[in-house]
Steps between C-alpha positions, in 0.01 A plus 500: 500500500424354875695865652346776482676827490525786678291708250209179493516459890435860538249571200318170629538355147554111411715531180748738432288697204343867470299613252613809369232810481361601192421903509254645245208255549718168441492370855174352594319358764503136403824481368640637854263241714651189262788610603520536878224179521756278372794635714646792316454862600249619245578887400293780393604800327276809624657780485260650249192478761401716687458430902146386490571241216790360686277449762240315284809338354610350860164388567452342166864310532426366867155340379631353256866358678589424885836515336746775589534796173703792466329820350760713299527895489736763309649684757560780190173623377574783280855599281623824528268777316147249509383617858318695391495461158371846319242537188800701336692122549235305417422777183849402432517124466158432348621561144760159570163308571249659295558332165474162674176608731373556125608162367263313766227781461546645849407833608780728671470391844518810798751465720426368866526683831804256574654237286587218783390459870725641807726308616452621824133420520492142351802416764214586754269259390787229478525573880153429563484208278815347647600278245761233598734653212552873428702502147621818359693626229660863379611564844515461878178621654556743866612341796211587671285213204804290572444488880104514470551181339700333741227585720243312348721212396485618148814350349673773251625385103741800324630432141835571474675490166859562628697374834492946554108490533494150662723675767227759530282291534663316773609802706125610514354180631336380240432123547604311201681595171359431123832492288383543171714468199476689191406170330142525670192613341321824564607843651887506634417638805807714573526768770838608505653557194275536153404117450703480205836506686353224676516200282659265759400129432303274699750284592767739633266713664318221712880361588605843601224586693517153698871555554506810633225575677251306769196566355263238360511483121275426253639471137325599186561587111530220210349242792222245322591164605562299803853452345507914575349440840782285621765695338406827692482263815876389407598873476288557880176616421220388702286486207452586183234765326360452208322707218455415159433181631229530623380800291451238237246289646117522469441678829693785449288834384716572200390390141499205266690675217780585765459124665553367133802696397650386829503167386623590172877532318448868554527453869882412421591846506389785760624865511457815763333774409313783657218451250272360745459729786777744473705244756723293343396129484551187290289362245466353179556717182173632342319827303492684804876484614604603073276766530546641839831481540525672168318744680726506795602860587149592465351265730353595873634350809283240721300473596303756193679244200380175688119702499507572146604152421221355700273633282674398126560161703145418545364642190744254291390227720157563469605483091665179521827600445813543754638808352509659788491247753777540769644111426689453860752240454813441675787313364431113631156539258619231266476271796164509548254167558174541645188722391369404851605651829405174716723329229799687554478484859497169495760469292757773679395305829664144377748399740865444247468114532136498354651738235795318421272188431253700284 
């Protein structure tokens, strides 16, 4: 493309690509720096540090990028009944996990003093980090955030996953919209409505958002081409986000076993589930989704199911087996062409003519 967008202009990026954050340990440094250093924005998912890692995190990203990166929070810590979450609770749930905890040899863990960071207090290191991107999902954080990050020329990204919550979005200032599509990989981040009356696709949701409001979009959900790229341009996104995409490539901090199967026939199909975390998200059928959704009206809410997973997940890992791996796939998976992030970059950065030749 020789114009760039609104959302590129603003953002400061050359090509119209962001790299979707990866919660739970996936994101990593170097995978967000490739990124940004070759003209994306570079994303990282942190909502599970605490302040003073986000701050090591910002310093660690800007050594190793002059690029521009977004740093992503939940703006939704805690379901209903986990904050705080009692001993009689936690008394009550352990007998879902326990056989497994067995299985891999692991002691019963004791419960921690709180199961995910504030909100409130990681936003306040975001604010002193200032990061050129904000990105949020599960939510619209205060005004007051909103306005503090105005102030420092902190530019705000909300997730919406229907025109209602892209509205909200909108009418509170935030900056730029994500539209995500049910076809995407990874938690559904609704905020509305539960996330399974949510399922609006990628497509209608970017051209609905475009039409009707003046907000910047970004589109994301089944996106792993440049082919995707340009369609969510056609439909008036700025750019395009995606996840699996880049999930799948060497610099990404999830797993071999979960890189593999992402490149496999298995890849073809994805469900949701709340297997995970206790959030609905998409992924790629395995032992733990058969045996915890079997388990289903037993099961605690996040963020106490995605803390007892944590534990079976690296324990299986550490055995060699993905069991209980969280496989994160969205629905353009079958697409998938690099194992290298520089690679793919290069490849979703093609203007059409060289592509059309190759």
């Amino acid at each position: 493309m020789t114009e760039r967008s609104e959302v590129q202009s603003r953002i400061g990026i050359q090509h119209p690509v962001v790299q979707g954050p990866f919660g739970g340990g996936l994101s990593t440094v170097e995978l967000t720096a490739t990124v940004s250093n070759a003209g994306g924005l570079g994303s990282f998912g942190a909502h599970i540090l605490e302040p003073d890692g986000i701050e090591t995190l910002a310093r660690d990203l800007r050594a190793a990028t002059d690029g521009p990166f977004a740093l992503n929070l939940w703006v939704s810590d805690h379901d209903p009944g986990c904050d705080p979450f009692p001993q009689a609770a936690f008394d009550a749930v352990w007998p879902v996990f326990e056989p497994y905890f067995r299985e891999y040899g692991l002691d019963r863990p004791e419960p921690p003093v709180r199961y995910h960071p504030r909100f409130e207090d990681q936003v306040e290191a975001i604010l002193a980090i200032k990061p050129r991107v904000f990105s949020f999902v599960f939510g619209v954080p205060d005004r007051a955030v909103l306005e503090a990050c105005r102030g420092r020329d902190i530019l705000t990204l909300g997730a919406a996953t229907t025109l209602a919550e892209a509205e909200a979005l909108a009418d509170a200032g935030v900056d730029i919209v994500l539209a995500t599509g049910f076809e995407a990989g990874g938690h559904r981040p609704a905020f509305l409505e539960p996330p399974e009356a949510n399922l609006v696709g990628t497509l209608p949701l970017t051209r609905q958002i475009a039409a009707h409001l003046r907000v910047p979009v970004i589109a994301a959900g089944g996106i792993a081409d440049r082919a995707g790229i340009d369609a969510a341009l056609a439909l008036g996104a700025g750019a395009a986000q995606l996840g699996t995409a880049f999930l799948a490539c060497a610099e990404s901090g999830t797993n071999d076993a979960h890189r593999d199967v992402l490149f496999s026939p298995r890849a073809r199909h994805t469900v949701l589930t709340r297997a995970y975390t206790g959030r609905l998200a998409r992924g790629i059928p395995n032992r733990v989704i058969v045996e915890m959704e079997a388990r289903a009206d037993r099961l605690p809410p996040f963020p106490v199911q995605a803390w007892f997973l944590g534990h079976l997940k690296c324990a299986a890992i550490a055995a060699g087996d993905e069991d209980f791996a969280s496989l994160y796939a969205g629905q353009g998976a079958p697409l998938l062409r690099h194992r290298k992030a520089a690679d793919l970059m290069a490849d979703l950065s093609r203007p059409a003519e060289v592509r059309a030749v190759a």
